[in-house]
GUKOLKE-451044 format. One record per atom (N, C-alpha, C): residue number from 0; residue in three letters; atom name; x, y, z. Coordinates in pm, whole numbers. Layout:
% residues N
+-------+------+---------+--------+--------+--------+
: nuvex : kenu : drenkol :     px :     py :     pz :
+-------+------+---------+--------+--------+--------+
:   NUM :  Ala :      CA :      X :      Y :      Z :
...
+-------+------+---------+--------+--------+--------+
END
This chain:
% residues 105
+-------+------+---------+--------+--------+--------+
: nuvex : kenu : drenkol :     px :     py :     pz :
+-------+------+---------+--------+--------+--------+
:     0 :  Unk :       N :     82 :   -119 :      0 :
:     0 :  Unk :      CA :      0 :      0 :      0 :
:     0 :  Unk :       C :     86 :    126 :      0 :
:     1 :  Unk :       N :    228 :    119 :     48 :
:     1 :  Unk :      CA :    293 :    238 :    109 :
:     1 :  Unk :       C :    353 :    265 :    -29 :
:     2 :  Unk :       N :    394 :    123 :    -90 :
:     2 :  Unk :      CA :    456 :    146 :   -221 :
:     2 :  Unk :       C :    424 :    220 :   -324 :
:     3 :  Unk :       N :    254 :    127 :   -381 :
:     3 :  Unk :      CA :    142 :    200 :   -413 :
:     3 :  Unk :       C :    125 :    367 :   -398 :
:     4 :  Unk :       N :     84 :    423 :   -323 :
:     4 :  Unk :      CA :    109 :    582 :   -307 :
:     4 :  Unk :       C :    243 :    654 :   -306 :
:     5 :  Unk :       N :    365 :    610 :   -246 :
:     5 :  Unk :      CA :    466 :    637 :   -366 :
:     5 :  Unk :       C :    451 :    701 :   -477 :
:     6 :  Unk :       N :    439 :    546 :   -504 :
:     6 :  Unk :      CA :    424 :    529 :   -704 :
:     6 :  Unk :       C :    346 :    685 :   -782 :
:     7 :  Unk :       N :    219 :    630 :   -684 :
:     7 :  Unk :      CA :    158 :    730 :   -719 :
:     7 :  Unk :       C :    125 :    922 :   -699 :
:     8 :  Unk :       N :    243 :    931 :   -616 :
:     8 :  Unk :      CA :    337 :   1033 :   -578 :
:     8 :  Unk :       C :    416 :   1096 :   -687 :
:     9 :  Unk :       N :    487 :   1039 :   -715 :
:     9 :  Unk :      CA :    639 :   1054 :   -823 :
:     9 :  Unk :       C :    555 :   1073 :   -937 :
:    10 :  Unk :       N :    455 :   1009 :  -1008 :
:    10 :  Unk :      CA :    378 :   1038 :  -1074 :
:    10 :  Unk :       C :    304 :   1159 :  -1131 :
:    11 :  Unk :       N :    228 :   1179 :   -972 :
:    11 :  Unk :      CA :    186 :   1326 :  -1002 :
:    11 :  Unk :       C :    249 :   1397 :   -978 :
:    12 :  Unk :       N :    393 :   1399 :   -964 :
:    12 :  Unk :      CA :    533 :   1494 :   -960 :
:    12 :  Unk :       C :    550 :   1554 :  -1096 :
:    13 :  Unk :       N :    540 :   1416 :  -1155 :
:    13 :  Unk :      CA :    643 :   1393 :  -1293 :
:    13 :  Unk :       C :    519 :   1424 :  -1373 :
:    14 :  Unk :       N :    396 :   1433 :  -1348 :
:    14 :  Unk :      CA :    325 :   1469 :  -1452 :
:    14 :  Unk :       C :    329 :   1689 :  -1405 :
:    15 :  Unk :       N :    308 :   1703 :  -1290 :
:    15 :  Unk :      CA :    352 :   1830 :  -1251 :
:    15 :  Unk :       C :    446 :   1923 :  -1391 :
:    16 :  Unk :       N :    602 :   1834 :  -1333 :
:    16 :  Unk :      CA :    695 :   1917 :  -1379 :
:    16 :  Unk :       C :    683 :   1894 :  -1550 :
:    17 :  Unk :       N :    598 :   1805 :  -1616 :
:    17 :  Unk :      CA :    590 :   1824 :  -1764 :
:    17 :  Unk :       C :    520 :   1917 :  -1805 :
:    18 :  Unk :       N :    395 :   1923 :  -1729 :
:    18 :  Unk :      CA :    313 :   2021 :  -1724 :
:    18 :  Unk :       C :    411 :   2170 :  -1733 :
:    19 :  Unk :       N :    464 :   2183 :  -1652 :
:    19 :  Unk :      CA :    539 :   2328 :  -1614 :
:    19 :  Unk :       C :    645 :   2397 :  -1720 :
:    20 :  Unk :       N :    676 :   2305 :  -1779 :
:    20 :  Unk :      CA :    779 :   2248 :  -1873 :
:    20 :  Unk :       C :    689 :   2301 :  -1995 :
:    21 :  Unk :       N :    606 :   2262 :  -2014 :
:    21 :  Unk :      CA :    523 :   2247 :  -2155 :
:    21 :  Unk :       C :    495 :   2401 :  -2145 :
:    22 :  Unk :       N :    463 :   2470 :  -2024 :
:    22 :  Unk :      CA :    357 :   2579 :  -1997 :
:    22 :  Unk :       C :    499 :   2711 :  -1995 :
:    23 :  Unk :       N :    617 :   2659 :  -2030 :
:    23 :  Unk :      CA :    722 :   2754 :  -1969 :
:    23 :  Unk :       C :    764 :   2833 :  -2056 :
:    24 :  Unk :       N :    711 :   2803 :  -2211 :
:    24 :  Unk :      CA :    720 :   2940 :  -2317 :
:    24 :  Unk :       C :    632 :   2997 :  -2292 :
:    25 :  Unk :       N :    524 :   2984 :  -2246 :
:    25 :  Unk :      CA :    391 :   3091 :  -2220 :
:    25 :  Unk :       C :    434 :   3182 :  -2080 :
:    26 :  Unk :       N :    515 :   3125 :  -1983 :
:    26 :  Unk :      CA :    562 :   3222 :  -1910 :
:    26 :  Unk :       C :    687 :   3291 :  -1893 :
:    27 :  Unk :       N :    771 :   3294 :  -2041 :
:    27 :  Unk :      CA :    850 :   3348 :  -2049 :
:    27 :  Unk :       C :    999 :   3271 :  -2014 :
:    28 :  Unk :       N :    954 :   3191 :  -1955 :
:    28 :  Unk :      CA :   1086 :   3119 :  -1910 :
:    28 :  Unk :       C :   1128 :   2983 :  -1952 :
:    29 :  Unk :       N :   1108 :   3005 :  -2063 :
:    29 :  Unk :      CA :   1189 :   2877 :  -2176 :
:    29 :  Unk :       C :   1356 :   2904 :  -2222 :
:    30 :  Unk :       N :   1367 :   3049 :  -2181 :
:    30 :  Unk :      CA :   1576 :   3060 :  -2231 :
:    30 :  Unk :       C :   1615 :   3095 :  -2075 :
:    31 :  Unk :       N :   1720 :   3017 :  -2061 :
:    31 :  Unk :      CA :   1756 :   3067 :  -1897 :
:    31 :  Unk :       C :   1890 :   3095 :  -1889 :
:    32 :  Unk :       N :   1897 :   3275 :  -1926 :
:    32 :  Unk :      CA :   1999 :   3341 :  -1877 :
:    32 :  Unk :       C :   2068 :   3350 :  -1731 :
:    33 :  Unk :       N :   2186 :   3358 :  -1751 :
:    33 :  Unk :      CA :   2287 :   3414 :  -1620 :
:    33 :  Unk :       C :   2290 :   3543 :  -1619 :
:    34 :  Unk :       N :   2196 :   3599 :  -1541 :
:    34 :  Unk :      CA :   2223 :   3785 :  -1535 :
:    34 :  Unk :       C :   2317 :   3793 :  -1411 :
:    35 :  Unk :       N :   2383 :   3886 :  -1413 :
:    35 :  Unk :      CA :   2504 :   3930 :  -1362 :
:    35 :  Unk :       C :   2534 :   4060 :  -1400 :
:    36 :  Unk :       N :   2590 :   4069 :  -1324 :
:    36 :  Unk :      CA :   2656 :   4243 :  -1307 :
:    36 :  Unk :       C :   2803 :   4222 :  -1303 :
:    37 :  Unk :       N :   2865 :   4352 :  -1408 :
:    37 :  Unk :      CA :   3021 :   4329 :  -1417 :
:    37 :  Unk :       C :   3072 :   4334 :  -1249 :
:    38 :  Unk :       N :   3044 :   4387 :  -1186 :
:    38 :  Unk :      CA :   3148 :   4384 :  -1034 :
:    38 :  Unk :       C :   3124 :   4246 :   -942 :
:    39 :  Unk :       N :   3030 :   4118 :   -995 :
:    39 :  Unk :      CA :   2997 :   4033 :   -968 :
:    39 :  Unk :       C :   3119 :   3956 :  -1051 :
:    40 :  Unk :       N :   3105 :   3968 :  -1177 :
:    40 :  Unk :      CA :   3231 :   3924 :  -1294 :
:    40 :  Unk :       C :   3365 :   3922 :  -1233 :
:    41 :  Unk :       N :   3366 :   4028 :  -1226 :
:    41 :  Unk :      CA :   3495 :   4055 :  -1193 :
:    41 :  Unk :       C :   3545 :   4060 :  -1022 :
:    42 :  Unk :       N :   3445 :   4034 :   -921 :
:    42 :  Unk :      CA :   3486 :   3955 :   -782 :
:    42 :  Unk :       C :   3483 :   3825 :   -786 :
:    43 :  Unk :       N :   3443 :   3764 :   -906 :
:    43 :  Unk :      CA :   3484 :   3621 :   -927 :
:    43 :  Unk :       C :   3589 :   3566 :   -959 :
:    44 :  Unk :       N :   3670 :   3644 :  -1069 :
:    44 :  Unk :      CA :   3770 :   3640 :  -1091 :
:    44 :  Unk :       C :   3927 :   3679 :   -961 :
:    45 :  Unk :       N :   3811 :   3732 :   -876 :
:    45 :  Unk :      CA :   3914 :   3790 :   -771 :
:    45 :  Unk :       C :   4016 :   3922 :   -822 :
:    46 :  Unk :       N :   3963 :   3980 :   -926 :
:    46 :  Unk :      CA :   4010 :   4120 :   -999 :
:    46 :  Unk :       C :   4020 :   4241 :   -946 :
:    47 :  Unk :       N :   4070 :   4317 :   -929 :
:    47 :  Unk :      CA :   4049 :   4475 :   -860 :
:    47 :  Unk :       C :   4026 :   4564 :   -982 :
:    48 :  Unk :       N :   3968 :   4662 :   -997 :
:    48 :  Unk :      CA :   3916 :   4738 :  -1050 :
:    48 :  Unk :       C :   4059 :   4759 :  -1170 :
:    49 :  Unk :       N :   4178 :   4820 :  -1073 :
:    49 :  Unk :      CA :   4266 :   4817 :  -1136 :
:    49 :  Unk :       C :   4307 :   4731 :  -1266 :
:    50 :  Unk :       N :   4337 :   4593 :  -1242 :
:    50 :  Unk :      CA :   4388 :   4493 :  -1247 :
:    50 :  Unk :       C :   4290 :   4461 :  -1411 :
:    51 :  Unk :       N :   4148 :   4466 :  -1374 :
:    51 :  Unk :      CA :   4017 :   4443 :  -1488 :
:    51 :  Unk :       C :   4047 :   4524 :  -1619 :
:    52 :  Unk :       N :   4054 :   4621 :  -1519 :
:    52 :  Unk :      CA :   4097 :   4774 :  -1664 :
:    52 :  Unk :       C :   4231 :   4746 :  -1726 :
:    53 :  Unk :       N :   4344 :   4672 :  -1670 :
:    53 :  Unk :      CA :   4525 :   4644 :  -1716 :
:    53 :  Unk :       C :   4460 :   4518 :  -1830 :
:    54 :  Unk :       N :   4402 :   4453 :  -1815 :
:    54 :  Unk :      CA :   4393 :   4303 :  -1836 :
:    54 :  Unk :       C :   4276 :   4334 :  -1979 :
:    55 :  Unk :       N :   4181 :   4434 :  -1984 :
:    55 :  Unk :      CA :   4093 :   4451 :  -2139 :
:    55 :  Unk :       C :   4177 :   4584 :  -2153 :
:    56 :  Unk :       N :   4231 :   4609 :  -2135 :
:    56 :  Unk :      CA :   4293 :   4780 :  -2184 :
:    56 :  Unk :       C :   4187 :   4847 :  -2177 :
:    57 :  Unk :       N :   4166 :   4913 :  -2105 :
:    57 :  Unk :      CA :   4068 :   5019 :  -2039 :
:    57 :  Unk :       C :   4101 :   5111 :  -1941 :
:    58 :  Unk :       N :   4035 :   5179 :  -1943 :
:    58 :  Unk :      CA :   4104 :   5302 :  -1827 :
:    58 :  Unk :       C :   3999 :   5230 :  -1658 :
:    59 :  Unk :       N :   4048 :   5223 :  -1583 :
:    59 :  Unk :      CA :   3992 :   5206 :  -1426 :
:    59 :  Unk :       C :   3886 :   5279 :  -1413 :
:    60 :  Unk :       N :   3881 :   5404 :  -1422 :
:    60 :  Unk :      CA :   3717 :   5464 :  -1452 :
:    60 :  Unk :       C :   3642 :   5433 :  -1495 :
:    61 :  Unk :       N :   3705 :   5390 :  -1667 :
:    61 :  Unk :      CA :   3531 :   5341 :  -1694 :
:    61 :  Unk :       C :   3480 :   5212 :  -1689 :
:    62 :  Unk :       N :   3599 :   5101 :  -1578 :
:    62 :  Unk :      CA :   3500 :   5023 :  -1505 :
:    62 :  Unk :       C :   3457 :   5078 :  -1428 :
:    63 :  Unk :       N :   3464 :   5146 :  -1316 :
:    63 :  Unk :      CA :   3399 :   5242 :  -1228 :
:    63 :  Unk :       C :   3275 :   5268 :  -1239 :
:    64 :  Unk :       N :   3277 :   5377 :  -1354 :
:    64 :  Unk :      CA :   3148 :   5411 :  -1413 :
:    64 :  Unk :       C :   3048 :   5293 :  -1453 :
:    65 :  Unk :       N :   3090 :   5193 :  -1514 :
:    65 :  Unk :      CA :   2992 :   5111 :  -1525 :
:    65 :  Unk :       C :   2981 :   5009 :  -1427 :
:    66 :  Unk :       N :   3034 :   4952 :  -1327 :
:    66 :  Unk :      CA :   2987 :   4925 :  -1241 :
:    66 :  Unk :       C :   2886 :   4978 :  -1115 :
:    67 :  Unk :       N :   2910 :   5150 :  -1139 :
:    67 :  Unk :      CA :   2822 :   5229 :  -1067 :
:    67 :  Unk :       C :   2737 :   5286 :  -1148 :
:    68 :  Unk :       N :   2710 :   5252 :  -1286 :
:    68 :  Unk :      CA :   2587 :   5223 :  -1352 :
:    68 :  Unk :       C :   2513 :   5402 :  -1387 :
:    69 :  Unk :       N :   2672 :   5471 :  -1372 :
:    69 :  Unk :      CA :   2673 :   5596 :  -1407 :
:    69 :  Unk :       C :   2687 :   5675 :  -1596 :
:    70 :  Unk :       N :   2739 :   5549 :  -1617 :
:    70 :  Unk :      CA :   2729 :   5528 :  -1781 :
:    70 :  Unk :       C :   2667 :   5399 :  -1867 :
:    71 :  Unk :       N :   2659 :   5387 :  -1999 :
:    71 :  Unk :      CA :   2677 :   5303 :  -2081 :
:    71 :  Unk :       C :   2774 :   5225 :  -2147 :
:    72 :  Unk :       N :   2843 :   5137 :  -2154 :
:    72 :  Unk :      CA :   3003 :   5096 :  -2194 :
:    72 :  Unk :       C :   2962 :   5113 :  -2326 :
:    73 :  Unk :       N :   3016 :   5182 :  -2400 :
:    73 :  Unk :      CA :   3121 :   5164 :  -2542 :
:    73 :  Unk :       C :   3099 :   5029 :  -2625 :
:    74 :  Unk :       N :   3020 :   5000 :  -2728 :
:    74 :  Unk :      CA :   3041 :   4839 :  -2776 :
:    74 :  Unk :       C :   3171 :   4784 :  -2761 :
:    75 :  Unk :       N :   3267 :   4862 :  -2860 :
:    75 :  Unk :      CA :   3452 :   4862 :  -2815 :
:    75 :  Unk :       C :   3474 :   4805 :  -2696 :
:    76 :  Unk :       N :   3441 :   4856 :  -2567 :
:    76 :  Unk :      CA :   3444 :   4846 :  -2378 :
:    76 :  Unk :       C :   3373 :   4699 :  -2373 :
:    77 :  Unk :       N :   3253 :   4685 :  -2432 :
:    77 :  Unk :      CA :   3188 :   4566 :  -2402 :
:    77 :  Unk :       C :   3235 :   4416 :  -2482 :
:    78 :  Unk :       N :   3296 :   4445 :  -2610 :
:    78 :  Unk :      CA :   3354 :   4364 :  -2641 :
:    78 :  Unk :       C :   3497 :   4333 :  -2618 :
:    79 :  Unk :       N :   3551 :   4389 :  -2540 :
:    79 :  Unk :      CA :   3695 :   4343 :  -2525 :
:    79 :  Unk :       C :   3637 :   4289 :  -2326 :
:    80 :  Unk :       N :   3570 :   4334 :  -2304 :
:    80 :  Unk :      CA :   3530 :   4254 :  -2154 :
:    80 :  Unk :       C :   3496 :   4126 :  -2163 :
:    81 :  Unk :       N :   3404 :   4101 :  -2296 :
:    81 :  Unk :      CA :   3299 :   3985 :  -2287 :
:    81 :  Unk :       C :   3402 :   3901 :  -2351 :
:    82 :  Unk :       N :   3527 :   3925 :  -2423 :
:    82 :  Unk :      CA :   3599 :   3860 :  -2451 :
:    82 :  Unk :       C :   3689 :   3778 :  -2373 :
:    83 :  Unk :       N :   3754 :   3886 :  -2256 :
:    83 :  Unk :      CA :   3824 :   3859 :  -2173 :
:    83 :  Unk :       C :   3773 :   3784 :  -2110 :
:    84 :  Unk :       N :   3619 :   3747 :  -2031 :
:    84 :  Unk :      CA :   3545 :   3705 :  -1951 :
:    84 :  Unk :       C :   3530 :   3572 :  -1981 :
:    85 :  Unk :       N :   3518 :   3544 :  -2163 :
:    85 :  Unk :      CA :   3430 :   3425 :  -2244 :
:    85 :  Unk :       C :   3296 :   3440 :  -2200 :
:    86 :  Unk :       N :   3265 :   3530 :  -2217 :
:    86 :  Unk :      CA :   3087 :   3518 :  -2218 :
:    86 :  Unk :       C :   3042 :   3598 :  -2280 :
:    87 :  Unk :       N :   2866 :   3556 :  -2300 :
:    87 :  Unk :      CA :   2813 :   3623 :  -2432 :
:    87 :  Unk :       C :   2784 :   3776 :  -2367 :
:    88 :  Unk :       N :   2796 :   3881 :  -2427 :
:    88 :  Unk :      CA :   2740 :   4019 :  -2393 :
:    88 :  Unk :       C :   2630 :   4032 :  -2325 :
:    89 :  Unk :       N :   2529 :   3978 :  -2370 :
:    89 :  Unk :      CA :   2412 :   3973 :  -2319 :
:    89 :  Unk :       C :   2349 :   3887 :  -2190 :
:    90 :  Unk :       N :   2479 :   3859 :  -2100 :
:    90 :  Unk :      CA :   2444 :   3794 :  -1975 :
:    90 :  Unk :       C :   2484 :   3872 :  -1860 :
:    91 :  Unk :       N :   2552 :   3970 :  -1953 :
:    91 :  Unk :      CA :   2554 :   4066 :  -1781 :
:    91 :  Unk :       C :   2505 :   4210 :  -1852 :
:    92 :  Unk :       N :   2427 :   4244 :  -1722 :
:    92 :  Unk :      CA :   2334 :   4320 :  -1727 :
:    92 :  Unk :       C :   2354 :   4452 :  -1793 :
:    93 :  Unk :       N :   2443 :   4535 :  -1735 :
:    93 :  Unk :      CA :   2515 :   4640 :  -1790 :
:    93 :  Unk :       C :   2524 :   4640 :  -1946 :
:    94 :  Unk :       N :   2597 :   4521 :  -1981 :
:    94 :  Unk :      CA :   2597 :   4501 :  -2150 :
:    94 :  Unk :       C :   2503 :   4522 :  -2220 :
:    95 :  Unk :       N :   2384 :   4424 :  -2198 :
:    95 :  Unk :      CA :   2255 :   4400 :  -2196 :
:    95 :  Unk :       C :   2181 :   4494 :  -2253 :
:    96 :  Unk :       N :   2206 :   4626 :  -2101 :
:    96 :  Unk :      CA :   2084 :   4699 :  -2184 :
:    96 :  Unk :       C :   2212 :   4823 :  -2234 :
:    97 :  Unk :       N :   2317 :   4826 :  -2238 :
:    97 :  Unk :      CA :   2411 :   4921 :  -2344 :
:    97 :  Unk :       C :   2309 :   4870 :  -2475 :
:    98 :  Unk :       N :   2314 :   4723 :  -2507 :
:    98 :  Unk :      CA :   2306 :   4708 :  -2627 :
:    98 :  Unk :       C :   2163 :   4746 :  -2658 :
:    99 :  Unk :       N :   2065 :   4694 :  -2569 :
:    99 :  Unk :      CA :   1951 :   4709 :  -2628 :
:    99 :  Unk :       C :   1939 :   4866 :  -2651 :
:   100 :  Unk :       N :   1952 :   4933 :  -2567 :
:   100 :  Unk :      CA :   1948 :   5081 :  -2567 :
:   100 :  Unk :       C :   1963 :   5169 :  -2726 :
:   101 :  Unk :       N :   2117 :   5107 :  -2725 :
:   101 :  Unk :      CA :   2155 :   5143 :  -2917 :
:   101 :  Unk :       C :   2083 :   5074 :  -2983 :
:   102 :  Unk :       N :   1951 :   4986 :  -3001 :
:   102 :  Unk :      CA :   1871 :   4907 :  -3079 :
:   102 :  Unk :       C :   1784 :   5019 :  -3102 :
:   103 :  Unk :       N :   1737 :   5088 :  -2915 :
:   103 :  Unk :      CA :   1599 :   5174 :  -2967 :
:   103 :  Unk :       C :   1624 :   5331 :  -3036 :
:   104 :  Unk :       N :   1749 :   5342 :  -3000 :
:   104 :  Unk :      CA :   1780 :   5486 :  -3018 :
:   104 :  Unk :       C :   1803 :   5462 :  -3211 :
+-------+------+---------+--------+--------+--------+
END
């Protein structure tokens, strides 16, 4: 009997998560990005501000600035980061909406 309801446990689990699954382009969450923020990036790496800016050739400010979300990076700025990093532009946030931004303008 104990088995039985189990069974029939895991079941309506597994019919659950297909369900959720099936229903997960209708709520938007069928692509599952890594959002991140460059000063997240780059405390992973264990980087200092300094060190980030020596390593893409950049000036220390304008990581600054875009980590304090006081500017927009430069495509130039964003592609020599996302390079350095190996990741796509569009997973950290800052990039993100640099880019979309130059889409609407």
């Amino acid at each position: 009997m104990i088995v039985d309801s189990a069974v029939v446990c895991v079941k309506i689990m597994l019919n659950a998560l297909v369900s959720a699954f099936m229903n997960s382009e209708y709520y938007g969450i069928r692509e599952v990005r890594v959002d991140m923020r460059l000063k997240e990036l780059r405390a992973r790496q264990l980087l200092t501000v300094r060190e980030l800016a020596e390593q893409a050739s950049i000036s220390p400010s304008t990581i600054s600035v875009i980590e304090k979300g006081h500017g927009r990076p430069a495509l130039s700025t964003i592609r020599k980061l996302s390079k350095l990093f190996n990741i796509d532009p569009m997973d950290v946030d800052e990039f993100r909406e640099a880019i979309e931004a130059r889409g609407r303008a």
